[in-house]
C-alpha positions in Angstrom: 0.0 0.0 0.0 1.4 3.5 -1.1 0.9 6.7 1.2 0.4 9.8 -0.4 0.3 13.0 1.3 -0.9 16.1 -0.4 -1.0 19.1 1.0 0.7 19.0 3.8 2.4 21.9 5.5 4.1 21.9 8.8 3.5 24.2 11.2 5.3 25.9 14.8 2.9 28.1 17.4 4.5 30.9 18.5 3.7 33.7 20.8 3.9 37.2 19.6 2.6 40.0 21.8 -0.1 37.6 23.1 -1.1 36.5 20.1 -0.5 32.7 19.3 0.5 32.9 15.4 0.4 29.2 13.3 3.6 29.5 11.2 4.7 27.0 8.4 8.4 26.3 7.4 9.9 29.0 5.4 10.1 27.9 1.6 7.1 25.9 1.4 5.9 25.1 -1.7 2.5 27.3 -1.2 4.6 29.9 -0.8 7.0 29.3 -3.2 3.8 29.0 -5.6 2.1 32.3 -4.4 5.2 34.3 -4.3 6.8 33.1 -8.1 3.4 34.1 -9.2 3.3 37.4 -7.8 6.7 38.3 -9.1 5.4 36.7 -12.5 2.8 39.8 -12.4 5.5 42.1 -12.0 7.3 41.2 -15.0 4.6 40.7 -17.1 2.2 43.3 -15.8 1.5 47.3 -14.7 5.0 47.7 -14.6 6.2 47.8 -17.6 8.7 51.4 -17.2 11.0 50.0 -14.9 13.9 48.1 -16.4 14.0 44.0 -16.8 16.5 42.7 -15.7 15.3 38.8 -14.8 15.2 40.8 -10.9 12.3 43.0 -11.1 11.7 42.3 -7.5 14.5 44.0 -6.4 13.6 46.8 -8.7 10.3 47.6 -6.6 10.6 50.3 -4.1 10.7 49.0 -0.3 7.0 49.3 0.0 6.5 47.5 -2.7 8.2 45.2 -1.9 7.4 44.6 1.4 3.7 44.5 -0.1 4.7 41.3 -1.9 6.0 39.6 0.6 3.0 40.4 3.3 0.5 39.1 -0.1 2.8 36.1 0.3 2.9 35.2 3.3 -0.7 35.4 4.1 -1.8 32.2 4.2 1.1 30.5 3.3 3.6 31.2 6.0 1.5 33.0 8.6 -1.5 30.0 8.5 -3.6 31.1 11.9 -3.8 33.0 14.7 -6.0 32.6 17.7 -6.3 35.0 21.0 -6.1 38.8 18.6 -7.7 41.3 19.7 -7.7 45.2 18.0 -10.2 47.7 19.9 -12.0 44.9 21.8 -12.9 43.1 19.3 -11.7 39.6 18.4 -9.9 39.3 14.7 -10.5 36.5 13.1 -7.7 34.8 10.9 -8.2 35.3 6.5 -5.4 36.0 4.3 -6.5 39.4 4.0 -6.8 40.6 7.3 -3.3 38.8 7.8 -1.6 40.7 4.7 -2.8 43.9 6.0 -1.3 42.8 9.4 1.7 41.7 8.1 2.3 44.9 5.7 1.7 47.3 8.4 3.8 45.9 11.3 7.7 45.7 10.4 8.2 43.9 13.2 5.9 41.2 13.2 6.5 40.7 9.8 9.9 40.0 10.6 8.9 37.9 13.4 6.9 35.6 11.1 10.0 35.5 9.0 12.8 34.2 11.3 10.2 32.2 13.1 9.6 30.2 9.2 13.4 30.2 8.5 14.4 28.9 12.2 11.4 26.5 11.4 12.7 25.1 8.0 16.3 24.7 9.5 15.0 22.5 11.9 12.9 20.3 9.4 15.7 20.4 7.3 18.5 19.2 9.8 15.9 16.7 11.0 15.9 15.2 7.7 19.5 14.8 7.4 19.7 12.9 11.0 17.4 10.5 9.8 19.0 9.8 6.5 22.3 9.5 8.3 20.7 6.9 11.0 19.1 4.9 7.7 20.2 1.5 7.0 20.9 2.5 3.6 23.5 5.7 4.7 25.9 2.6 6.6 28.4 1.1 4.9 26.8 -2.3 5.5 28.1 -2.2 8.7 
């Protein structure tokens, strides 16, 4: 019988100024996706003036930018959050409300950034433990 898993991403629960955020691994493919296809619409799209060099990312002015990546991450990095509260009244989790979050607080947006990068070096050295402790990595040993 063959497994398949589709779909899944992994996820961490941190704390960040009382607010438990849901954050996947840095690099995931959804965000890989959502991100390529939002640079994609750079090149191709309403910005035709500025110059092409195969980097139009970097081209973008810092609030542009950081406008990407807040579109990109919504969703894909920062997945949930539970316990936020803005003039007492509870915020519930969408990908909007997150991007809006996420583009207008610096910090938090670099929170949820080295909180997906710390995350993905751990799945990542993780793997490499377990394919050293394999049968197959031994020299027959």
């Amino acid at each position: 019988m063959a497994l398949s898993i589709t779909k899944t991403v992994e996820t961490v629960k941190r704390e960040y100024n009382g607010v438990a955020l849901e954050i996947a691994r840095a690099n995931n493919r959804q965000f890989r996706d959502k991100f390529n296809k939002l640079r994609r619409g750079i090149a191709s799209g309403s910005n035709r003036h500025r110059k092409k060099d195969g980097n139009e990312f970097s081209n973008l002015s810092a609030e542009e930018q950081d406008r990407i990546l807040a579109k990109a991450y919504a969703g894909t990095i920062l997945v949930n959050w539970s316990g936020f509260v803005h003039e007492e009244k509870k915020v519930l989790f969408t990908e909007e409300n997150a991007e809006d979050l996420l583009f207008n607080d610096d910090l938090l947006r670099d929170f949820v950034a080295e909180e997906a990068a710390d995350f993905d070096t751990f799945i990542q050295e993780e793997k490499e433990e377990l394919v050293k402790k394999s049968p197959a990595s031994t020299d027959g040993a």
